[in-house]
Every structure is written in C-alpha cells, then in structure tokens.
CHARMM-style PDB file with segment names, atoms N, HN, CA, C and O in Angstrom:
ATOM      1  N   UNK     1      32.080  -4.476  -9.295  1.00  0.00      PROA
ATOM      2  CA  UNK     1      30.611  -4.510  -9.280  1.00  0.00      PROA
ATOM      3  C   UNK     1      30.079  -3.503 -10.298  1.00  0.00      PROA
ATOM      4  O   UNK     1      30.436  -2.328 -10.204  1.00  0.00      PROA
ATOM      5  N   UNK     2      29.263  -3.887 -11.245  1.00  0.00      PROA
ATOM      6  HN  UNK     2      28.973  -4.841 -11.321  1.00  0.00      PROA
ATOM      7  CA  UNK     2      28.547  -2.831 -12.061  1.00  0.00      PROA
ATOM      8  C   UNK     2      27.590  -2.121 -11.078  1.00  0.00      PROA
ATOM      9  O   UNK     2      27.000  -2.566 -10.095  1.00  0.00      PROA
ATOM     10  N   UNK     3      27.617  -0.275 -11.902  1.00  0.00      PROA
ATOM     11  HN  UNK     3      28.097   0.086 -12.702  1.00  0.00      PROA
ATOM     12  CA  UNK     3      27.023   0.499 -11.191  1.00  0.00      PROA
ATOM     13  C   UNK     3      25.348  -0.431 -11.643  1.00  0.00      PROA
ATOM     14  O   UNK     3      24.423  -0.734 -10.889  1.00  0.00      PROA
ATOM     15  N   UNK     4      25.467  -0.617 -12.815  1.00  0.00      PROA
ATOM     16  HN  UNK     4      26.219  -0.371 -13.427  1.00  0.00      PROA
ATOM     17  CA  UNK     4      23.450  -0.254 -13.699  1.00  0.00      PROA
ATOM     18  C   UNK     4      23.046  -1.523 -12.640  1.00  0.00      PROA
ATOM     19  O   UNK     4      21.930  -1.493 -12.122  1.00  0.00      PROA
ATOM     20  N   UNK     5      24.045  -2.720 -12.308  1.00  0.00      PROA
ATOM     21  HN  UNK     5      24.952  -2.745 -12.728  1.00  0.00      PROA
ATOM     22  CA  UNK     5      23.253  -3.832 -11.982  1.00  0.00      PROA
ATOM     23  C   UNK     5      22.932  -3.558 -10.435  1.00  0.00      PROA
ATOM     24  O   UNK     5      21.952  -4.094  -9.919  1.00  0.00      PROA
ATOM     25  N   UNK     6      23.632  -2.859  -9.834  1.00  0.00      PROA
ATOM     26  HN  UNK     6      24.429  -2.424 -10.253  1.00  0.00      PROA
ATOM     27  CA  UNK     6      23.742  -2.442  -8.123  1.00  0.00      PROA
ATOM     28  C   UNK     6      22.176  -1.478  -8.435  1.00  0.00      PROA
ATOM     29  O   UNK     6      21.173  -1.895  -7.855  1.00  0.00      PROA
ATOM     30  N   UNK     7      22.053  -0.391  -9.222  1.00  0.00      PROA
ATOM     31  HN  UNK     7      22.868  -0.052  -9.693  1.00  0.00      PROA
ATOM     32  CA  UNK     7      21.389   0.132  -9.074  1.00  0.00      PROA
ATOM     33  C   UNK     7      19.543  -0.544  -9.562  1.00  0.00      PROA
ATOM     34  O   UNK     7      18.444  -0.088  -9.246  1.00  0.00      PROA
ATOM     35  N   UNK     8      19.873  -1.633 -10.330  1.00  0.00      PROA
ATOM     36  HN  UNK     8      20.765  -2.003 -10.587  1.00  0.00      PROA
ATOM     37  CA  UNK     8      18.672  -2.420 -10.713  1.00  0.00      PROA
ATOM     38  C   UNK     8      18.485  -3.687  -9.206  1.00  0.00      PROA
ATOM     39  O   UNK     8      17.660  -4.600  -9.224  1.00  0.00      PROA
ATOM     40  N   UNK     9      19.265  -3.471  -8.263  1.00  0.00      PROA
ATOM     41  HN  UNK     9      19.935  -2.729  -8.248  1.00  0.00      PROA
ATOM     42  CA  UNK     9      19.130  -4.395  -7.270  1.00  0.00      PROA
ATOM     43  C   UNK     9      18.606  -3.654  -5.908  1.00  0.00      PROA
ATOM     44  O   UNK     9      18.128  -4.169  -4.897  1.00  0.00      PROA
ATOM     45  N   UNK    10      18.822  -2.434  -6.176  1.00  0.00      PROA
ATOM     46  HN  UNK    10      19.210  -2.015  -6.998  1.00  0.00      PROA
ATOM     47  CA  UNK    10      18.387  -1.661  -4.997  1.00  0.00      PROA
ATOM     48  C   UNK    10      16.927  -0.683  -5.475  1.00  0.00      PROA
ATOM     49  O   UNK    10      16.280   0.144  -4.832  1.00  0.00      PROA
ATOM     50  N   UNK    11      16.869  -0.885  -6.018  1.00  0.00      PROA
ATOM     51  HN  UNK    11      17.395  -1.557  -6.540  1.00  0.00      PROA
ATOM     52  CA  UNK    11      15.463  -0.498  -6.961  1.00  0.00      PROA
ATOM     53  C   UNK    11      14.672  -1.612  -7.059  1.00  0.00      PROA
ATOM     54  O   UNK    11      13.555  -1.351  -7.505  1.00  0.00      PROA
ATOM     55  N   UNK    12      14.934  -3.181  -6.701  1.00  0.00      PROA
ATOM     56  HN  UNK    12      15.842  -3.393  -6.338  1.00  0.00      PROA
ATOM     57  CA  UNK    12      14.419  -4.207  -6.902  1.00  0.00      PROA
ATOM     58  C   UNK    12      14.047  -4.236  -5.513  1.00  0.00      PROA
ATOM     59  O   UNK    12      12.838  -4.267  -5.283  1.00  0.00      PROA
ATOM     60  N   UNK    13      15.148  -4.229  -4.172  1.00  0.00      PROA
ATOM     61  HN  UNK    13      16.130  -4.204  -4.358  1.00  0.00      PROA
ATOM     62  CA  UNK    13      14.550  -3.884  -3.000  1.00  0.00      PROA
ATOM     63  C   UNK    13      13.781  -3.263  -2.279  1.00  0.00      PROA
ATOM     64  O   UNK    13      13.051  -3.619  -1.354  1.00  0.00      PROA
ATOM     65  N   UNK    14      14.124  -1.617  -3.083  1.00  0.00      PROA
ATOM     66  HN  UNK    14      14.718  -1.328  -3.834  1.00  0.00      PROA
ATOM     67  CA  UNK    14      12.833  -0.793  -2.852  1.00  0.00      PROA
ATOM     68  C   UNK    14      11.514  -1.131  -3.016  1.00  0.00      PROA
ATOM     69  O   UNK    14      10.724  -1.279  -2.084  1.00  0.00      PROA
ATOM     70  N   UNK    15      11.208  -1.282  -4.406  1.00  0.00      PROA
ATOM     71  HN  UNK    15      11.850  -1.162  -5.164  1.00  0.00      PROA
ATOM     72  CA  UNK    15      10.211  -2.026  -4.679  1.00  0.00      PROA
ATOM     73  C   UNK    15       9.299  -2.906  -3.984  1.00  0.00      PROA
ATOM     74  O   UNK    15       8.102  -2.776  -3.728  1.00  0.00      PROA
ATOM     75  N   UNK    16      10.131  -3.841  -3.732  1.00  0.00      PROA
ATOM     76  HN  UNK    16      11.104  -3.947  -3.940  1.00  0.00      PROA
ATOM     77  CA  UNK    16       9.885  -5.017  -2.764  1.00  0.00      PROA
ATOM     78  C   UNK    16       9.205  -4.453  -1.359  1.00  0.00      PROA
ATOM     79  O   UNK    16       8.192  -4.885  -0.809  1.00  0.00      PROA
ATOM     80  N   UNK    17      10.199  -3.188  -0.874  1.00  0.00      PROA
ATOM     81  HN  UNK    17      11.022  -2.837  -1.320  1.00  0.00      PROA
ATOM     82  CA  UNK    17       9.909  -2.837   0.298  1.00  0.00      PROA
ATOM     83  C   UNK    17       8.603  -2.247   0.149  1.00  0.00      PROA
ATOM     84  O   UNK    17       7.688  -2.618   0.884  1.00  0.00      PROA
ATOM     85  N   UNK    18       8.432  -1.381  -0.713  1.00  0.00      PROA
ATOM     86  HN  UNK    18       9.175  -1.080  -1.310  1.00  0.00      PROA
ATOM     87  CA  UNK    18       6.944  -0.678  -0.751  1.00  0.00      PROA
ATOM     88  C   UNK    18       5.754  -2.041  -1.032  1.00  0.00      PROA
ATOM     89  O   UNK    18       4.655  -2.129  -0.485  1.00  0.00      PROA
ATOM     90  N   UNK    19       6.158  -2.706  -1.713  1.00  0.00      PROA
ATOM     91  HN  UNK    19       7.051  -2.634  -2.157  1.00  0.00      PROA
ATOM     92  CA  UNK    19       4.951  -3.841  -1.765  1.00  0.00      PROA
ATOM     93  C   UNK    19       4.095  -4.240  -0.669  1.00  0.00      PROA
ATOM     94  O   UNK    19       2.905  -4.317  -0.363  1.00  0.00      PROA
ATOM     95  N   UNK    20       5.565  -4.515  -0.104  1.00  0.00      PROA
ATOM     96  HN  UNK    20       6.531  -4.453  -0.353  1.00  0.00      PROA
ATOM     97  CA  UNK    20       5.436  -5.770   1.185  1.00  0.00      PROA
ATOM     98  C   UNK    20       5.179  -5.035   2.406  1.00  0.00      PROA
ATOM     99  O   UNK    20       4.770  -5.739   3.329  1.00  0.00      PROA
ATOM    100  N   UNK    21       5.355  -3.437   2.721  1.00  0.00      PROA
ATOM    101  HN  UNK    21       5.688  -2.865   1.971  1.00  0.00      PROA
ATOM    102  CA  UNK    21       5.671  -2.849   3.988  1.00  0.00      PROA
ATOM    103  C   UNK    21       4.963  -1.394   3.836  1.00  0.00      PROA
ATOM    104  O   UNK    21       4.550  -0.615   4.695  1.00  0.00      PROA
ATOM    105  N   UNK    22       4.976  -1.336   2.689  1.00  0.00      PROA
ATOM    106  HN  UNK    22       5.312  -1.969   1.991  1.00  0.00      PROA
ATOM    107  CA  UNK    22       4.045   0.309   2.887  1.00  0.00      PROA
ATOM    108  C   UNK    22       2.607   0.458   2.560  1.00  0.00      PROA
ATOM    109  O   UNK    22       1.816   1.298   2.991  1.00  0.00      PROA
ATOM    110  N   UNK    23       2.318  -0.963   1.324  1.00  0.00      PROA
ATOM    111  HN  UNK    23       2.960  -1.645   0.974  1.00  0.00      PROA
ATOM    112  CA  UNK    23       0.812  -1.066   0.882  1.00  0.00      PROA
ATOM    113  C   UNK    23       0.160  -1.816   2.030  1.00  0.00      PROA
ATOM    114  O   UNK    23      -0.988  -1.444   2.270  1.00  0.00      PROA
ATOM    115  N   UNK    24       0.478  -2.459   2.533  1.00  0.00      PROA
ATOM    116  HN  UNK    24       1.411  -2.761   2.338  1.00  0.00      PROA
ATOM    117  CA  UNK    24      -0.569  -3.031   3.981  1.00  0.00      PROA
ATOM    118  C   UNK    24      -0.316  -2.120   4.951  1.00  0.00      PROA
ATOM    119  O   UNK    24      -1.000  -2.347   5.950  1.00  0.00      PROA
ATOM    120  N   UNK    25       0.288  -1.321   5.038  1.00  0.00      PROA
ATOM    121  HN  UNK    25       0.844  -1.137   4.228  1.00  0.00      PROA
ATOM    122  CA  UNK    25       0.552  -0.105   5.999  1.00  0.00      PROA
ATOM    123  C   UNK    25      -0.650   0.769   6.009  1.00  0.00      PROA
ATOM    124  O   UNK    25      -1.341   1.036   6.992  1.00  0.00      PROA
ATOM    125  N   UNK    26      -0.884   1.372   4.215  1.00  0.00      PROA
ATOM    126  HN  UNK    26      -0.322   1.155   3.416  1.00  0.00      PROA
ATOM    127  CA  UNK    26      -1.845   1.905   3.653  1.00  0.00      PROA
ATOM    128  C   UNK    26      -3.172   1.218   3.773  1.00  0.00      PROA
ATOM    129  O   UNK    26      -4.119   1.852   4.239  1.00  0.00      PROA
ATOM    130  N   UNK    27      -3.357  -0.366   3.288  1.00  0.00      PROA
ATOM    131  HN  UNK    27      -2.588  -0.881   2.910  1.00  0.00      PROA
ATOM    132  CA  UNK    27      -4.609  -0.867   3.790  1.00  0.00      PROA
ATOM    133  C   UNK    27      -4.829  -0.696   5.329  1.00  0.00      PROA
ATOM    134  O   UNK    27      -5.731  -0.066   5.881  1.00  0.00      PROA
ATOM    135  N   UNK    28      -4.056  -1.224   5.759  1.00  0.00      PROA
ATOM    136  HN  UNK    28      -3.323  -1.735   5.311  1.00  0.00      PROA
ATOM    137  CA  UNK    28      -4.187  -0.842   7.540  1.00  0.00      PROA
ATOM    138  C   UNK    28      -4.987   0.139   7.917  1.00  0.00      PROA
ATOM    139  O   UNK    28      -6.024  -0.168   8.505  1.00  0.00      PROA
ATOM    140  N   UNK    29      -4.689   1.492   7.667  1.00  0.00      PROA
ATOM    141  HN  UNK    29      -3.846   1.741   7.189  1.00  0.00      PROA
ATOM    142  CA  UNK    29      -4.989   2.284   7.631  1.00  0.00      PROA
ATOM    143  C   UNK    29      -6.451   2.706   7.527  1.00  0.00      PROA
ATOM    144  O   UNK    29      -7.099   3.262   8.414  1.00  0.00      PROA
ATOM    145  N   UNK    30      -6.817   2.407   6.474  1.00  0.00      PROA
ATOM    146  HN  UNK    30      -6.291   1.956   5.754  1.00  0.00      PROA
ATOM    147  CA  UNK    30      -7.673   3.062   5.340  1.00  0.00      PROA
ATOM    148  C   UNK    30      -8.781   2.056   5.186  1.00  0.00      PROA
ATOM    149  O   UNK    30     -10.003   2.123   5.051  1.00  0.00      PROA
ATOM    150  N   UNK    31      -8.030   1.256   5.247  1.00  0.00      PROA
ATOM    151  HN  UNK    31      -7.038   1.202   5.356  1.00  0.00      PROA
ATOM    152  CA  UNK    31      -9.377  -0.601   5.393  1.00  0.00      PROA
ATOM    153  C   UNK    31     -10.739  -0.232   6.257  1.00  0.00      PROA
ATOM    154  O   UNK    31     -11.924  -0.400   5.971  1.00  0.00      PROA
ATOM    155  N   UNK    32      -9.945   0.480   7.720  1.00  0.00      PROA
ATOM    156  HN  UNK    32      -8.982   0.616   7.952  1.00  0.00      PROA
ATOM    157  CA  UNK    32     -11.419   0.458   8.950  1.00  0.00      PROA
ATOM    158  C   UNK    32     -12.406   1.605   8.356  1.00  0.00      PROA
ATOM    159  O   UNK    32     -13.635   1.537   8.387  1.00  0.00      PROA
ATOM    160  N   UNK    33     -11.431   2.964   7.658  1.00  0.00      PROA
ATOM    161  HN  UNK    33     -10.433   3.019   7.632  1.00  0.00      PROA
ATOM    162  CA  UNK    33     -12.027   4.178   7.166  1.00  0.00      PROA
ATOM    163  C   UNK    33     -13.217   3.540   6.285  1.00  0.00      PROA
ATOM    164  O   UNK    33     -14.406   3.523   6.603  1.00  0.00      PROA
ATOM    165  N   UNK    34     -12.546   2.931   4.912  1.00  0.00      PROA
ATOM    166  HN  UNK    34     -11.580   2.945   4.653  1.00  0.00      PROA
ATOM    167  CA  UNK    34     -13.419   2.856   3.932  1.00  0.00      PROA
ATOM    168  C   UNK    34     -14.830   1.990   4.416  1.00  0.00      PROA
ATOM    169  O   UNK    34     -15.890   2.099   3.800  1.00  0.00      PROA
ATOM    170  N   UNK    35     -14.646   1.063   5.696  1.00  0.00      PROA
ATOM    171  HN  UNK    35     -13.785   0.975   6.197  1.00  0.00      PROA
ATOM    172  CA  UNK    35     -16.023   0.285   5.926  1.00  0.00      PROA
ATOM    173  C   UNK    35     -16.637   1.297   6.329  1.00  0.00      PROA
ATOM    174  O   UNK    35     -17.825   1.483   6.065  1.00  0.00      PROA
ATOM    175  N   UNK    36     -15.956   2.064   6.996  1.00  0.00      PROA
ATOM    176  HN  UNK    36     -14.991   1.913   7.211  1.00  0.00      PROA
ATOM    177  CA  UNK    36     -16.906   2.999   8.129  1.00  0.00      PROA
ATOM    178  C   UNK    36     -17.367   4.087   7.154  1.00  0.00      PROA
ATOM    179  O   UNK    36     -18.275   4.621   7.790  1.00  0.00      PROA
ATOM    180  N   UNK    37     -17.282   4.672   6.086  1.00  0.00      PROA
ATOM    181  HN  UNK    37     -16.544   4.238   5.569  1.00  0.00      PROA
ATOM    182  CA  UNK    37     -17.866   5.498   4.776  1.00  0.00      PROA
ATOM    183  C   UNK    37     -18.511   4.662   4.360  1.00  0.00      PROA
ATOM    184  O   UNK    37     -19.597   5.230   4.469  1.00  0.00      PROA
ATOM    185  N   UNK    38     -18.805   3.457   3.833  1.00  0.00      PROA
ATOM    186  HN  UNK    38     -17.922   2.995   3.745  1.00  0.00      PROA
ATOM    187  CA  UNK    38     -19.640   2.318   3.330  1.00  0.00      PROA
ATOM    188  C   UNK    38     -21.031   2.475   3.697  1.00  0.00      PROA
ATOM    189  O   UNK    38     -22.102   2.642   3.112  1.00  0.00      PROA
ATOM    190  N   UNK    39     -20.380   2.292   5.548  1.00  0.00      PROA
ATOM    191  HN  UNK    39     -19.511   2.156   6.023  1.00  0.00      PROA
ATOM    192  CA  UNK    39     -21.498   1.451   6.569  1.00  0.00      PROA
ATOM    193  C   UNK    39     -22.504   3.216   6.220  1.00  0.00      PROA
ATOM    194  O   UNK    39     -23.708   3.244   5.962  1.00  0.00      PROA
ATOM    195  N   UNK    40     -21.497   4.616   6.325  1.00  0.00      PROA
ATOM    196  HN  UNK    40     -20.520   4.593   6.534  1.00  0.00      PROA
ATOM    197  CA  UNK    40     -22.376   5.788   6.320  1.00  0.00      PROA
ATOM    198  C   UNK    40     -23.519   5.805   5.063  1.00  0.00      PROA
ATOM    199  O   UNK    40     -24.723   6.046   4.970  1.00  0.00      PROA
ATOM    200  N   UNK    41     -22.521   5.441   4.239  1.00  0.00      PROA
ATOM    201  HN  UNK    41     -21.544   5.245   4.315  1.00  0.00      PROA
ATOM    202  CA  UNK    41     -23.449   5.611   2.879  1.00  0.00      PROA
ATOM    203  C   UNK    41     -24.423   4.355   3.010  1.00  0.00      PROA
ATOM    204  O   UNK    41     -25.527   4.895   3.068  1.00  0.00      PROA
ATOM    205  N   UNK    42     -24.594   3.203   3.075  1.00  0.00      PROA
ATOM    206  HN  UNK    42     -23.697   2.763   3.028  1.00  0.00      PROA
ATOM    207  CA  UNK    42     -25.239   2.459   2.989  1.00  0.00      PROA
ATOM    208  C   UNK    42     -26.976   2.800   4.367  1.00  0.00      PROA
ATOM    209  O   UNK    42     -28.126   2.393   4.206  1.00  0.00      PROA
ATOM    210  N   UNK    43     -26.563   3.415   5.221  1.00  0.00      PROA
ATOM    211  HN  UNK    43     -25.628   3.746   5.352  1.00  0.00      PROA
ATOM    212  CA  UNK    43     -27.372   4.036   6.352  1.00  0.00      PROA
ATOM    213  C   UNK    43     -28.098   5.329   5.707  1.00  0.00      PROA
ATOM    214  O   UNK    43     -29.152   5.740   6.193  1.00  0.00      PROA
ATOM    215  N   UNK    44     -27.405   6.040   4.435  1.00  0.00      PROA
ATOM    216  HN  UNK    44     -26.549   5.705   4.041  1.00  0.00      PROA
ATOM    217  CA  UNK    44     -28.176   6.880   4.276  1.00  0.00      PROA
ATOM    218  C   UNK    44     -29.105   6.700   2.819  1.00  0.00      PROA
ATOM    219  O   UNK    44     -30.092   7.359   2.491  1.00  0.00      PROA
ATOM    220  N   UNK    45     -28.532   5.741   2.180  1.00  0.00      PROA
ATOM    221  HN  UNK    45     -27.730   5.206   2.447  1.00  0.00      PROA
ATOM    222  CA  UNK    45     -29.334   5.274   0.994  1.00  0.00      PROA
ATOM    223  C   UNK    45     -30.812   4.556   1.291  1.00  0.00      PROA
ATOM    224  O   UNK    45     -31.929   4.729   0.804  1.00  0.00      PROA
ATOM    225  N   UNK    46     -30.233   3.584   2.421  1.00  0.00      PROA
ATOM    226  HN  UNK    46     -29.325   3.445   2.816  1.00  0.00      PROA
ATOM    227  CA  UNK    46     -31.891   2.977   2.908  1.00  0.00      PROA
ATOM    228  C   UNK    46     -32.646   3.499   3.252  1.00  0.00      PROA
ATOM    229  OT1 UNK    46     -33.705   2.940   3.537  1.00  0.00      PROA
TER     230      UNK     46
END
C-alpha cells in the first residue's frame, strides 16, 4: 500500500467527516443564536 495514497484517503475522510458531521453540528448550534440576534437587532432598529 502506498504511504502518499493512504494518507490522501484519510485526509479525504476527514474532510468528508468535517463536512458532513461537524458543519451542521456548527449550524445546529448557532442557526437558533443568529435568529435570536436578528430578531434583537431588528426590535431595536424599528
């Protein structure tokens, strides 16, 4: 087994993993925050 291609396949997984499993983790998160700063700012502009 080549090392460069093992290591371009597990770097391809990683990848994958942060896409798929850590950025909707992050929206999750942060999605309800950012309406709820919106909804503040928009309450104090009117």
């Amino acid at each position: 087994m080549n090392i460069r291609l093992l290591l371009i396949k597990s770097l391809d997984g990683f990848l994958s993993f942060l896409f798929y499993d850590f950025v909707p983790c992050i929206y999750c998160t942060t999605g309800p925050y950012i309406i709820y700063i919106y909804y503040i700012v928009s309450m104090n502009t009117s």
